[in-house]
N, C-alpha and C positions, 0 to 999 in steps of 0.2 A: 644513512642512519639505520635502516631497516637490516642492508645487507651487518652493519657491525654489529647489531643485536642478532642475528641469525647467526654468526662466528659466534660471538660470545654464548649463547646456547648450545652450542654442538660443542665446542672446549666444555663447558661447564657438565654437560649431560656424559661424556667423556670421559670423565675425573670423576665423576658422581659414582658412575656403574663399575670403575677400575674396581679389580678384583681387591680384596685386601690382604694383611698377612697371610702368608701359607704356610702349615705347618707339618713334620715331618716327626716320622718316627722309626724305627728299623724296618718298618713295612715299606715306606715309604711315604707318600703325600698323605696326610689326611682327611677325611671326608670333615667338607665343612654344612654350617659355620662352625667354629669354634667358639662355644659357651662357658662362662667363669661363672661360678657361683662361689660368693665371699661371705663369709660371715665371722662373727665373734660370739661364743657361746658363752653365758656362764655355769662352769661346770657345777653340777649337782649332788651331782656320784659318781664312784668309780667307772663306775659302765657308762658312757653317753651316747646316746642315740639324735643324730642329728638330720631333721629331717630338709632335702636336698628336691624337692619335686617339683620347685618352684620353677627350677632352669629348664625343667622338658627336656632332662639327658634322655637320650638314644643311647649313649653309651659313653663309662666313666673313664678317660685315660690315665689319669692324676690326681692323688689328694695329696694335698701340702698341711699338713697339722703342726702349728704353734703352741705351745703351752705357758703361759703366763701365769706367776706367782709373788707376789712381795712379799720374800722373803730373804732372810741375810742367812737362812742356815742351810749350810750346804745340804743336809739329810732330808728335808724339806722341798727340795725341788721338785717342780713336778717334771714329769715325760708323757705325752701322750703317744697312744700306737694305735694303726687303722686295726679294729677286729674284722668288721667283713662292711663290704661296698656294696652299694646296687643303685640304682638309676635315681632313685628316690632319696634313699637315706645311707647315712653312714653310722656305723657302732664302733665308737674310741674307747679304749682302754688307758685311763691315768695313773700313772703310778710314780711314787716318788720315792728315793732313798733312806728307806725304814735304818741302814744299821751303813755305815761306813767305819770300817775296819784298816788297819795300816798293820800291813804284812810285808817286811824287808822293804818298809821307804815305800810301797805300793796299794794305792787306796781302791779297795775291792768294795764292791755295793752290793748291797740285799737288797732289789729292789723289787717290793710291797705296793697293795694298793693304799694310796692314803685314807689315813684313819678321818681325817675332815677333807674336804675339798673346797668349804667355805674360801672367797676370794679367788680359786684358781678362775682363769681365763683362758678358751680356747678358738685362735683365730685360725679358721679354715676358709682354704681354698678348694676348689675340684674344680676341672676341667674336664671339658668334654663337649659332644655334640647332641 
């Protein structure tokens, strides 16, 4: 009995300490661990500052910025884009389709910061270590 709880400890302690995903970049292997920071904003203004210090990055590989809007009118969409990154926070810039134009069958966009941003949602990710 003793000896098959002493197996079962050494498997389990084993599998415990295996390493986990590894991940890769054009460097090569990454320094781990690998840290997600998720969240959903509600945007406020054109300019958002979102602040990211919670994850104790070392340093940021990836932001993935979603932009969410109910709405049905194309001109109205939002787009967000990363302004500038650092360990702590990040600054997005939302902008939506102020003026679509139709040039020979071809929908060209003036894209403007929205004049409201009431409702917009923005789900971010960054990774990092």
């Amino acid at each position: 009995m003793f000896l098959g709880i002493l197996l079962f400890l050494a498997v389990f302690s084993f599998k415990w300490n295996t390493p986990s995903n590894q991940y890769y970049n054009a460097s090569g292997l990454m320094p781990t661990p690998i840290k997600h920071w998720i969240g959903t904003i509600s945007a406020s203004s054109a300019t958002q500052t979102v602040d990211i210090s919670s994850a104790g990055f070392a340093n940021v590989f990836l932001v993935n910025i979603t932009s969410q809007d109910n709405t049905g009118t194309v001109s109205t969409v939002p787009f967000a884009s990363v302004k500038t990154v650092s360990t702590t926070s990040l600054t997005i810039n939302i902008v939506n389709n102020s003026t679509i134009l139709s040039i020979l069958s071809l929908n060209v966009s003036n894209a403007a910061f929205p004049t409201s941003t009431a409702g917009m949602t923005l789900n971010v990710e960054c990774i990092g270590n």
